[in-house]
Backbone as JSON, one array per atom type, in Angstrom:
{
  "sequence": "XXXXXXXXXXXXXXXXXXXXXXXXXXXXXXXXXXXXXXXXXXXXXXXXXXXXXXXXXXXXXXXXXXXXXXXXXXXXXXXXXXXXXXXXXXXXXXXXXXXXXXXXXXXXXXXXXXXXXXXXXXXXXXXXXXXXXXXXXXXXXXXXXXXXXXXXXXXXXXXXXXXXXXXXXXXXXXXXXXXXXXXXXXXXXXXXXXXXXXXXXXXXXXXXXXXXXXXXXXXXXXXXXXXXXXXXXXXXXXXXXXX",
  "N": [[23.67, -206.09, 59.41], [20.44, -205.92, 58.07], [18.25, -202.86, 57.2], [14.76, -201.99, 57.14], [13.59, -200.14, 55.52], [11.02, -197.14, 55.04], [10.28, -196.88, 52.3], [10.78, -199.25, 51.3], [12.66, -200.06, 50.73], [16.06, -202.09, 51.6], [18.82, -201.29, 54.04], [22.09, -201.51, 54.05], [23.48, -202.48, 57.03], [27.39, -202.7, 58.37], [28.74, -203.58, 61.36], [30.19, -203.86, 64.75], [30.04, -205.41, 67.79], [30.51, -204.93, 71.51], [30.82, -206.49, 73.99], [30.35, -206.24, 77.45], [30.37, -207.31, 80.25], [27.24, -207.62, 81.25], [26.3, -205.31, 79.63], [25.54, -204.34, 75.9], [27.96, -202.94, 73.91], [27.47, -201.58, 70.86], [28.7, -200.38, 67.22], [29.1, -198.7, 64.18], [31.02, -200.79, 61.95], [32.84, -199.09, 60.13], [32.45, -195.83, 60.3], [29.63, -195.44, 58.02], [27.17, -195.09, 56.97], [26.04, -193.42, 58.97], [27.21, -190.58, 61.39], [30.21, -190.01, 62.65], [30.36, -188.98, 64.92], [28.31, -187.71, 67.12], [26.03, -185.8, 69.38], [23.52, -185.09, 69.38], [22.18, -187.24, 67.29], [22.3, -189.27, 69.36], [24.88, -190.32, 69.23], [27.62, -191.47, 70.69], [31.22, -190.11, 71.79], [32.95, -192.45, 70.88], [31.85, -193.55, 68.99], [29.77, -195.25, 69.1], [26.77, -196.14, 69.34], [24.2, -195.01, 71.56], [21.54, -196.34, 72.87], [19.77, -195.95, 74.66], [18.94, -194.61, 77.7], [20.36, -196.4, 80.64], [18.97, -195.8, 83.13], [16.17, -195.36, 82.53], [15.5, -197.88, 81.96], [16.39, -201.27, 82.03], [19.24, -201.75, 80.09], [20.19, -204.24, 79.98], [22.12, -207.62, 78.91], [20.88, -210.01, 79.28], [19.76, -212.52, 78.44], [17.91, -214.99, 76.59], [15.34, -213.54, 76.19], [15.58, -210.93, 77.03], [17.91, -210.16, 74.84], [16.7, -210.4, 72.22], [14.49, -208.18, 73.14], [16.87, -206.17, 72.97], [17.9, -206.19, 70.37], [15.61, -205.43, 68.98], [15.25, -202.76, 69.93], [17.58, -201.76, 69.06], [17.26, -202.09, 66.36], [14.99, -200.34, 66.01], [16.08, -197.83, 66.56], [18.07, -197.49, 64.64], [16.46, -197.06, 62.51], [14.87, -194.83, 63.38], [16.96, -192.91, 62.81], [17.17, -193.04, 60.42], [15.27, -191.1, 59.6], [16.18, -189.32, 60.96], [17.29, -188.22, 58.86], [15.89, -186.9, 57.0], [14.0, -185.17, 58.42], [15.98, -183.89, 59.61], [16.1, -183.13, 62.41], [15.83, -184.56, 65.83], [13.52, -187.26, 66.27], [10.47, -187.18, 67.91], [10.42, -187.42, 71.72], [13.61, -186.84, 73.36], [16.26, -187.99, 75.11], [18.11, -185.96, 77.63], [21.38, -185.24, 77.83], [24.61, -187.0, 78.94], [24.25, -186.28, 82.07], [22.98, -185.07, 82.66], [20.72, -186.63, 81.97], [19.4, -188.2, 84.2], [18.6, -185.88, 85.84], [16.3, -185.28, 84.43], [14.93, -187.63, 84.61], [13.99, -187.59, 86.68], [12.51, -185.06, 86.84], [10.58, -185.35, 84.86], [9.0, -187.39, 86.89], [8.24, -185.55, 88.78], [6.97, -183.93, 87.4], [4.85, -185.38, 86.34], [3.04, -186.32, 88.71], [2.45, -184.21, 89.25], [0.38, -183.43, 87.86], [-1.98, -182.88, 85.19], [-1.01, -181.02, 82.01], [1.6, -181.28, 82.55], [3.46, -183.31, 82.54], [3.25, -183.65, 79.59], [4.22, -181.02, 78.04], [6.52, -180.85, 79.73], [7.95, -182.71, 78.22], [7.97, -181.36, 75.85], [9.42, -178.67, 75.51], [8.87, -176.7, 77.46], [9.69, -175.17, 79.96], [11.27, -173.57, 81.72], [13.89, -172.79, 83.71], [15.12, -169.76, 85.9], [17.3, -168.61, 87.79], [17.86, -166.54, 90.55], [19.67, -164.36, 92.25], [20.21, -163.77, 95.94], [19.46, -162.16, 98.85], [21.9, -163.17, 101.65], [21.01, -164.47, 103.73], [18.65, -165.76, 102.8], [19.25, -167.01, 100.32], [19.89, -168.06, 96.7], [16.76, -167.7, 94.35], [14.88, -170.11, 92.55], [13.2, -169.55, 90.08], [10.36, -170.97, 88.01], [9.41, -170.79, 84.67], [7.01, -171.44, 81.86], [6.76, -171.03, 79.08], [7.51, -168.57, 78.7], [5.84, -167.28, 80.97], [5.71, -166.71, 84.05], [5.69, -169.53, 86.8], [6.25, -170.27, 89.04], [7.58, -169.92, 92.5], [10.73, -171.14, 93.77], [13.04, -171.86, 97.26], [16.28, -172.1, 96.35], [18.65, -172.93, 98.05], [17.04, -174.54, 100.07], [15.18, -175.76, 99.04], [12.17, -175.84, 98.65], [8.76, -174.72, 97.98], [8.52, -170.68, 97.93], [6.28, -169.71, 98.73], [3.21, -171.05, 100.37], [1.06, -170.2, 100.77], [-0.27, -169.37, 98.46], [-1.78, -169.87, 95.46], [-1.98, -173.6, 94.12], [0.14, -175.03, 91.57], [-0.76, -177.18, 90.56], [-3.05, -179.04, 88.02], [-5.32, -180.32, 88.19], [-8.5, -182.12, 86.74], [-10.26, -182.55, 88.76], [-10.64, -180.2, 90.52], [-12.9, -177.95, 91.32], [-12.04, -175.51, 91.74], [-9.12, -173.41, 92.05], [-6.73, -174.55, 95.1], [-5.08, -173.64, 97.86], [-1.48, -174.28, 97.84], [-0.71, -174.88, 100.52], [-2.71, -176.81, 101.51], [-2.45, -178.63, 99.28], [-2.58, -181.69, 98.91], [0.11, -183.28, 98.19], [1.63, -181.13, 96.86], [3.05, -179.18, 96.99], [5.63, -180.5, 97.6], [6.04, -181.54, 95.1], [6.49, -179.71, 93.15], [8.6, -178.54, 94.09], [10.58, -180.06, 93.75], [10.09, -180.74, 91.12], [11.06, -177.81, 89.83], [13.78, -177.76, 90.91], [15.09, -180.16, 89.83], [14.53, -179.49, 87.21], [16.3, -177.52, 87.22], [18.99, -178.47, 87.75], [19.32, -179.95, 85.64], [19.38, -178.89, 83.59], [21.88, -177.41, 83.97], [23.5, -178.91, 84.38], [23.35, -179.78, 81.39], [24.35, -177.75, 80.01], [27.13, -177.55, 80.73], [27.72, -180.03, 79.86], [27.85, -179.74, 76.63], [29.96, -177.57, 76.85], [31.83, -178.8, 77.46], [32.71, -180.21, 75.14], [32.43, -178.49, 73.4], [34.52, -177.87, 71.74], [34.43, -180.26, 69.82], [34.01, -181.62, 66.55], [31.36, -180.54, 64.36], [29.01, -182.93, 62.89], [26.83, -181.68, 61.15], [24.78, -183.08, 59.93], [22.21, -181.89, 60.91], [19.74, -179.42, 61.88], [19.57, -177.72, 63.76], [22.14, -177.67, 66.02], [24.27, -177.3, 69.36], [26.94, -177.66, 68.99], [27.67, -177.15, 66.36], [26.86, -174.56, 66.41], [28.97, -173.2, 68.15], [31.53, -174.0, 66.62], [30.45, -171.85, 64.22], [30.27, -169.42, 66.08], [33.0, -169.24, 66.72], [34.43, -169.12, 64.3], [33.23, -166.86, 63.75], [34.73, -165.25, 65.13], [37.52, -165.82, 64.78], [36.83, -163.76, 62.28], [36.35, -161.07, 63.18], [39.18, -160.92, 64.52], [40.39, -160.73, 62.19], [39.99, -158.79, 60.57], [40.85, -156.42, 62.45]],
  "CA": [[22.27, -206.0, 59.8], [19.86, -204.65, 57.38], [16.67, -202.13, 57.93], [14.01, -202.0, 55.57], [13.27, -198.39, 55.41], [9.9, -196.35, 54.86], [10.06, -196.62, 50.67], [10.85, -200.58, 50.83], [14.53, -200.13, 50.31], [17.15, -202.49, 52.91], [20.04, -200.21, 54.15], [22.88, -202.78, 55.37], [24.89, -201.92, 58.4], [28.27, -203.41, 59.35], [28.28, -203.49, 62.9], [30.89, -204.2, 65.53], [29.56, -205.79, 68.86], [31.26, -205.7, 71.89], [30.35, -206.94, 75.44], [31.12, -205.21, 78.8], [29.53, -207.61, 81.06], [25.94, -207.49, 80.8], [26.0, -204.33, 78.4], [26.72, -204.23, 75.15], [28.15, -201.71, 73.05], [27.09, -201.57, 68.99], [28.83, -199.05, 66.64], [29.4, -199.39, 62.99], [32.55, -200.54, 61.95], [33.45, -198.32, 59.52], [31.31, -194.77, 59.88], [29.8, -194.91, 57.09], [25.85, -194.11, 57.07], [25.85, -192.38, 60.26], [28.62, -189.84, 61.76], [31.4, -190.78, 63.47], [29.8, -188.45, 66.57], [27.14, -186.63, 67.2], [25.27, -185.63, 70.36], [22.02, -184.8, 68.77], [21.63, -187.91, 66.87], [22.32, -189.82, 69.92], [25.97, -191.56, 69.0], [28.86, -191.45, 71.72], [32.41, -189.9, 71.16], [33.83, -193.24, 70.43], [30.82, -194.25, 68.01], [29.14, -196.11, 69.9], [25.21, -195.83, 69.97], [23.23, -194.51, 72.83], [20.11, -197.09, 72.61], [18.55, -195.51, 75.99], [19.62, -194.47, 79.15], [20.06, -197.41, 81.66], [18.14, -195.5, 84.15], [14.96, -195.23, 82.49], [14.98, -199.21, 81.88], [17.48, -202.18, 81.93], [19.62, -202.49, 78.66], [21.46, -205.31, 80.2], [21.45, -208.53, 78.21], [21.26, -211.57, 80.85], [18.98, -214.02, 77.99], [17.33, -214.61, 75.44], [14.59, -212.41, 75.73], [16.27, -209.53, 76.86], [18.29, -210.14, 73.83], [15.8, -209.92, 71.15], [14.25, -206.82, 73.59], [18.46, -205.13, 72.83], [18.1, -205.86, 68.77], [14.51, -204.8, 69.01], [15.73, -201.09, 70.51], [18.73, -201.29, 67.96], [16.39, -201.54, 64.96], [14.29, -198.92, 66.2], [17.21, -196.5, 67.07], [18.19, -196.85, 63.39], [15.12, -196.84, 61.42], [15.0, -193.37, 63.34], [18.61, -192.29, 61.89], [16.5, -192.64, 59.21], [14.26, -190.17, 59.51], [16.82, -187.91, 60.78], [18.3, -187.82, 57.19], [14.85, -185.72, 56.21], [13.65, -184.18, 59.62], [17.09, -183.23, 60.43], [15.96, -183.24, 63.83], [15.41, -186.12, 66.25], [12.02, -187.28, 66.19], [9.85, -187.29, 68.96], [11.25, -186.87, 72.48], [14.75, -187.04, 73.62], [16.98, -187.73, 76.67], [19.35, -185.13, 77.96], [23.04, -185.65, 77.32], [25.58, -187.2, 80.05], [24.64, -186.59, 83.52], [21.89, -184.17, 82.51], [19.18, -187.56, 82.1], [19.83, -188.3, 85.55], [17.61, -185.31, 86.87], [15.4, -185.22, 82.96], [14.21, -188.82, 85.13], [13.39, -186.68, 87.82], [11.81, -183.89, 86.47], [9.45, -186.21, 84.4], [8.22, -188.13, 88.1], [7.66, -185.09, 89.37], [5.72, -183.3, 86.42], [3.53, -186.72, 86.39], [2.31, -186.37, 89.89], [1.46, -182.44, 89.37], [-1.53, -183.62, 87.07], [-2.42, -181.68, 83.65], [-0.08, -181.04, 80.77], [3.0, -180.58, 82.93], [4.3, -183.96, 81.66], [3.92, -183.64, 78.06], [4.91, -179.32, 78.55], [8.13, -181.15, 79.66], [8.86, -183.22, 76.98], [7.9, -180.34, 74.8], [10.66, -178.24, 76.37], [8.19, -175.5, 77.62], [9.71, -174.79, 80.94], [12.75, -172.95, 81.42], [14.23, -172.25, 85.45], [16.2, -169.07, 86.2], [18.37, -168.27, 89.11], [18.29, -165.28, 91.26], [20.44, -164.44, 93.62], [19.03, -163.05, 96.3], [20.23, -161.97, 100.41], [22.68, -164.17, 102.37], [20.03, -165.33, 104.45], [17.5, -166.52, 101.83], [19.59, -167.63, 99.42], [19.54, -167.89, 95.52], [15.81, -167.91, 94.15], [14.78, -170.62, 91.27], [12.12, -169.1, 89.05], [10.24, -171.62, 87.07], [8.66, -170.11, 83.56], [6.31, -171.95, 80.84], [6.19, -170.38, 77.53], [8.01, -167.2, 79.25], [5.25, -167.5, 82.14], [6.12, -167.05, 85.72], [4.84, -170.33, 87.46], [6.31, -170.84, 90.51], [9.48, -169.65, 93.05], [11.56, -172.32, 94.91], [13.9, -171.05, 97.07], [17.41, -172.83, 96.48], [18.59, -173.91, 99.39], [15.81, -175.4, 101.03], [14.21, -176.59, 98.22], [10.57, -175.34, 98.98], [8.06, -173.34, 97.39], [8.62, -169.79, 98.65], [4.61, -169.07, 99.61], [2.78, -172.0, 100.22], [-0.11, -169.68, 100.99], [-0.34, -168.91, 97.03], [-2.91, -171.37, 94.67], [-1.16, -174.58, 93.89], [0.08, -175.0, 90.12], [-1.56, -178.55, 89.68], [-4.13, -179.0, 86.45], [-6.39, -181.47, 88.3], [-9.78, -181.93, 86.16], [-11.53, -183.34, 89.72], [-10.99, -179.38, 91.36], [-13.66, -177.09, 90.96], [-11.21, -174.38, 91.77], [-7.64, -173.76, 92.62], [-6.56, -174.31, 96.55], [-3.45, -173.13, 98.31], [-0.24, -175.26, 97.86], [-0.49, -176.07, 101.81], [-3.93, -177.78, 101.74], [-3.17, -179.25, 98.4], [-1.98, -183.17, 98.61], [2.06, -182.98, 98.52], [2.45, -181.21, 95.4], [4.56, -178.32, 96.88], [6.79, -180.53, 97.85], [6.61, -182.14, 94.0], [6.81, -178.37, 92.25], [9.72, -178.04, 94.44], [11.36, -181.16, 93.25], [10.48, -180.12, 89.87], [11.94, -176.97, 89.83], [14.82, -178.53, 91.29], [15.24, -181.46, 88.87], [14.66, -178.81, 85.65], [17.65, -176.3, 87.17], [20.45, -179.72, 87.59], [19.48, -180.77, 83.71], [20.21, -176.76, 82.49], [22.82, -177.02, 84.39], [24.43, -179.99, 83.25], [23.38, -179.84, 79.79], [25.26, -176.91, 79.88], [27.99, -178.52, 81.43], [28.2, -181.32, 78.39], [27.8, -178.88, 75.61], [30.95, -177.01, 77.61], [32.98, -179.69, 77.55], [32.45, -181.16, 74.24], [32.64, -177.79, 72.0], [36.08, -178.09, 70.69], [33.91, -181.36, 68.97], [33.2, -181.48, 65.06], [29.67, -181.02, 64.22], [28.8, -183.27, 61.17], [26.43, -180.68, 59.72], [23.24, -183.13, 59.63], [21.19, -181.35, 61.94], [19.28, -178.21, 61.58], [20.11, -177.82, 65.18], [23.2, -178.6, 67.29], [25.36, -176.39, 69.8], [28.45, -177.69, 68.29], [27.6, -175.75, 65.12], [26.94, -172.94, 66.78], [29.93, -172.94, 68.62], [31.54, -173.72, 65.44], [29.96, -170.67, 63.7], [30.91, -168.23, 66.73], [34.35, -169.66, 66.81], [34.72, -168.47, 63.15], [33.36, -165.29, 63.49], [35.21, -164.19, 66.24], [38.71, -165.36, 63.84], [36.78, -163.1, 61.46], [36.61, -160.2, 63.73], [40.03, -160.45, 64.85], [41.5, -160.94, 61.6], [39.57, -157.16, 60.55], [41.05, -155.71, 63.82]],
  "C": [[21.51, -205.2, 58.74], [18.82, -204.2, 58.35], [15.95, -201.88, 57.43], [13.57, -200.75, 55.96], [11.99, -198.74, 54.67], [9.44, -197.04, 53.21], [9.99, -198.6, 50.64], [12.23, -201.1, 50.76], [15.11, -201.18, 51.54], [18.18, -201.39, 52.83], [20.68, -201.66, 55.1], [23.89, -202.26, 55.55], [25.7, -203.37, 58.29], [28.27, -203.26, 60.42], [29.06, -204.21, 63.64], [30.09, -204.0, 66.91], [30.87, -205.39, 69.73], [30.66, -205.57, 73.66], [31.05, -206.24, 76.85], [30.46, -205.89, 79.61], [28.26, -208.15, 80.42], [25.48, -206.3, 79.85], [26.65, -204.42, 77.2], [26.8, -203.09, 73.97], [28.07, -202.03, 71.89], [27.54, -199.88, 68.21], [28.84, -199.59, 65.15], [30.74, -199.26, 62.63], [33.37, -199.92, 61.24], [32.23, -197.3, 59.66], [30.95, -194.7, 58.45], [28.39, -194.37, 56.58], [25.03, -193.46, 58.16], [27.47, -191.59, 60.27], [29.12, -190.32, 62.5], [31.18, -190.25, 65.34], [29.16, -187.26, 66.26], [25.98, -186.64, 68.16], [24.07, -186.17, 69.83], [21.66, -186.02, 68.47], [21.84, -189.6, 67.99], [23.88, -191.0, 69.75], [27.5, -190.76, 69.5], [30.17, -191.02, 70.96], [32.98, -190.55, 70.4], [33.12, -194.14, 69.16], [29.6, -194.95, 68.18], [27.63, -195.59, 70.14], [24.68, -195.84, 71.24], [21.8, -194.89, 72.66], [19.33, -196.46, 73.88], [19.15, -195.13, 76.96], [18.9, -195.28, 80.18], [19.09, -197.02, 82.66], [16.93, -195.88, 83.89], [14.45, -196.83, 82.14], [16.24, -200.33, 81.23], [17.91, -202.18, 80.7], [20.56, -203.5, 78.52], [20.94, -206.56, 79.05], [21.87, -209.87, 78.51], [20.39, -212.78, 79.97], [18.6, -214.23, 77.14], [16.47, -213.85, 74.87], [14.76, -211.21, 75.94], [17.3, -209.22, 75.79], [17.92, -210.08, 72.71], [14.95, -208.78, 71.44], [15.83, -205.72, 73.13], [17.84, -205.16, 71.06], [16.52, -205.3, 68.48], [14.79, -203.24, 68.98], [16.69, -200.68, 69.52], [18.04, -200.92, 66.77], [15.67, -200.5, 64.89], [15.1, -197.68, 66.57], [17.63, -196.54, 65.38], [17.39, -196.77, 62.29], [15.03, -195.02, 61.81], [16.15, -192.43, 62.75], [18.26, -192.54, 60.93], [15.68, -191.49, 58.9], [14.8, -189.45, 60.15], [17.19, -187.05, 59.47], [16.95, -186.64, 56.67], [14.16, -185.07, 57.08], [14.8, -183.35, 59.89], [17.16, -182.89, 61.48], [15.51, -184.39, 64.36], [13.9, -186.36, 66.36], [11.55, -188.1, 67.33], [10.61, -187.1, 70.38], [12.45, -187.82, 72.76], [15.39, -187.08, 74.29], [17.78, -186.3, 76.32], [20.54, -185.93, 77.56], [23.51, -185.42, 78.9], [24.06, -187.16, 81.27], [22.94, -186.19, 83.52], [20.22, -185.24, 82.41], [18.85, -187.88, 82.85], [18.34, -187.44, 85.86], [16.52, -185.05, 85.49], [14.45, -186.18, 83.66], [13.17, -188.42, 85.79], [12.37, -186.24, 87.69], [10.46, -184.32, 86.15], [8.2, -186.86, 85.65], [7.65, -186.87, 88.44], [6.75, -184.5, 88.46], [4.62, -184.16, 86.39], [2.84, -186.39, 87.31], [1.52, -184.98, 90.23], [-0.06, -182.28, 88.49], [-1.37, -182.96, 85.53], [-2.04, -181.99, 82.4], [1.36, -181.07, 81.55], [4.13, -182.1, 82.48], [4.72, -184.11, 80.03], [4.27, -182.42, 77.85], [6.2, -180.0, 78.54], [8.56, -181.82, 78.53], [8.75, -182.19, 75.66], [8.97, -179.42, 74.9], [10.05, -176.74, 76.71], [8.57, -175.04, 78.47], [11.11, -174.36, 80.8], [12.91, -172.28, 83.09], [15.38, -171.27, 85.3], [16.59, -168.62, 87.39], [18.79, -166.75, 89.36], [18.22, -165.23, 91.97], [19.84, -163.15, 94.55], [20.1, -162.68, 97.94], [21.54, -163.12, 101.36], [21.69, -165.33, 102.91], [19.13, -166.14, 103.94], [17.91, -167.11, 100.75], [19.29, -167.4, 97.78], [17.62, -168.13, 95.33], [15.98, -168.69, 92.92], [13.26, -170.19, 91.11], [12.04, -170.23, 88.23], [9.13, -170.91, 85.69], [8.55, -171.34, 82.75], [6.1, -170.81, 79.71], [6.56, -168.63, 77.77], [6.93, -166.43, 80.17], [5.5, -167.58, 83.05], [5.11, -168.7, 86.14], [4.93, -170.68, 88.72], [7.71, -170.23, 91.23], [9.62, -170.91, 93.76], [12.85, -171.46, 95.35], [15.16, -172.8, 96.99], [17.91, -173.75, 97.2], [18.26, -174.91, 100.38], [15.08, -175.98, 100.26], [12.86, -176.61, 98.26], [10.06, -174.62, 98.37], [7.99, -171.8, 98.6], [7.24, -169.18, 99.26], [3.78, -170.03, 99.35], [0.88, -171.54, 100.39], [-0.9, -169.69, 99.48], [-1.17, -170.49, 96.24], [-1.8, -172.34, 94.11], [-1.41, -174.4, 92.08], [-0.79, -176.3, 89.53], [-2.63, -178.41, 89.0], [-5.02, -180.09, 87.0], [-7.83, -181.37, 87.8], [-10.9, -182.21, 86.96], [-11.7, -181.63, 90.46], [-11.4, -178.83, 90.56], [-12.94, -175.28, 91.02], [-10.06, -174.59, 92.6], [-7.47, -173.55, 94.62], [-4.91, -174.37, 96.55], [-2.59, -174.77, 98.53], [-0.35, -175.77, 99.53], [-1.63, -177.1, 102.56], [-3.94, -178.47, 100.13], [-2.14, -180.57, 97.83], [-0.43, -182.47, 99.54], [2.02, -182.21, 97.07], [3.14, -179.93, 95.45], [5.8, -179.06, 96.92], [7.42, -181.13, 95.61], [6.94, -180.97, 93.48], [7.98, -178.07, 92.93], [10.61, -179.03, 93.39], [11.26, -180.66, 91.99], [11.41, -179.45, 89.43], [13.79, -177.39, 89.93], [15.57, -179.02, 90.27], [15.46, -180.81, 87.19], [16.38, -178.41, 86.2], [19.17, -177.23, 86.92], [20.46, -179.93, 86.17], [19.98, -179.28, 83.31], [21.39, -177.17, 82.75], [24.04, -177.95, 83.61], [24.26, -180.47, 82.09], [24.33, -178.79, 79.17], [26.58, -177.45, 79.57], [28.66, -179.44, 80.3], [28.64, -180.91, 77.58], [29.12, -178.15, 75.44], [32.25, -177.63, 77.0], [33.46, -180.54, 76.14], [32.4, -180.06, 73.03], [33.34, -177.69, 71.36], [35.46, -179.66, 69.57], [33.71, -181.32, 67.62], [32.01, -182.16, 65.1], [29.72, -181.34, 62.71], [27.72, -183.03, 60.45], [25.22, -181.72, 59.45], [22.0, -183.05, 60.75], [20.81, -180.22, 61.67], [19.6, -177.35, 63.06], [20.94, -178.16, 66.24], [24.39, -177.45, 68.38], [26.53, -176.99, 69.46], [28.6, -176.76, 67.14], [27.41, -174.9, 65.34], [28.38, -172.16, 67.51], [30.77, -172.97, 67.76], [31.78, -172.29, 64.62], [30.48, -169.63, 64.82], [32.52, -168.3, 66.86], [34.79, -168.86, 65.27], [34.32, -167.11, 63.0], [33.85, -164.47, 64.38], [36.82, -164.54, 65.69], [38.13, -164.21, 62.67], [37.16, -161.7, 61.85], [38.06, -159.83, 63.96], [40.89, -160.5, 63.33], [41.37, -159.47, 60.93], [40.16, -156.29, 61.26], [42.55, -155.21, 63.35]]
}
């Protein structure tokens, strides 16, 4: 397959197909202008490109035009592995890893329906949920923060905003001023869900990252927890070898 890159140049891939049904898997058959694996740049343990996550829209390929929609998504997944080579980061936004896109789906529906910036905030990665534990009876608290901003409590358990009395977070440009979360639409119950939906992706991005650090990072990223893990892995043989 070639790809006519930015300058004019073709870059030609080999490329091993192979069918699973209605999905099909594309890697190259010898690594040789991508890595053999690498989260970040979106390409599976076994090589195998990660064109999208099925959730967010069919990548089955039942015809002909969902088959020129698959090599459509392929060309555009490596024209961008082009422009990793000089961003060294992925460009523009990015699923979660594993399980973690699952509630990323989520998160997104519900940030939509809260109005404002809170959907493009999320794809920016402005929000950050922390967990505190709190009485038997009331359970853990999820704290949601923007830009190291309190914005909201949910408690755990119940999945609710903890004071519904308190001004709702929604950015609507039709209110003249903010009204309390229990006269305003449903969107405690969406800032719950939010909340919610951020704390499962931490969790299981974690989770991936976890499971997957014994991995070699192939070093073209400016950014990857494998290299960091990596890098602490070596300086903690450095430490002990001082000791």
């Amino acid at each position: 397959m070639d790809i006519l890159r930015a300058d004019g140049k073709r870059l030609k891939y080999q490329l091993a197909l192979h069918a699973d049904g209605s999905f099909v898997h594309v890697k190259e058959k010898v690594p040789d202008h991508l890595p053999r694996y690498c989260p970040e740049r979106h390409i599976n343990g076994d090589s195998t490109f990660c064109l999208g996550w099925s959730g967010e829209e069919s990548l089955s390929v039942t015809d002909e035009a969902s088959a020129k929609q698959w090599w459509t998504r392929l060309n555009a997944f490596l024209l961008l592995q082009q422009r990793v080579l000089k961003l060294r980061r992925w460009p523009g936004e990015s699923w979660a890893h594993g399980l973690a896109a699952i509630h990323q789906q989520s998160a997104e529906k519900h940030a939509k329906a809260l109005g404002g910036n809170f959907e493009d905030d999320l794809k920016r990665g402005q929000f950050k949920v922390v967990r505190i534990a709190r009485g038997l009876h009331q359970g853990p608290l999820l704290k949601l923060f923007k830009a190291e901003k309190p914005v909201v409590n949910v408690w755990e358990r119940w999945k609710r905003v903890t004071n519904k009395k308190k001004p709702c977070i929604c950015e609507s440009p039709k209110k003249k001023k903010r009204v309390r979360f229990r006269s305003c639409y449903d969107h405690a119950s969406h800032a719950a869900a939010l909340v919610d939906a951020l704390w499962n992706m931490q969790t299981a991005d974690e989770d991936f990252w976890r499971k997957n650090k014994r991995a070699p990072c192939c070093g073209t990223m400016d950014y990857c927890p494998l290299k960091d893990s990596i890098e602490h892995s070596r300086s903690g043989h450095k430490q002990a070898d001082h000791s």
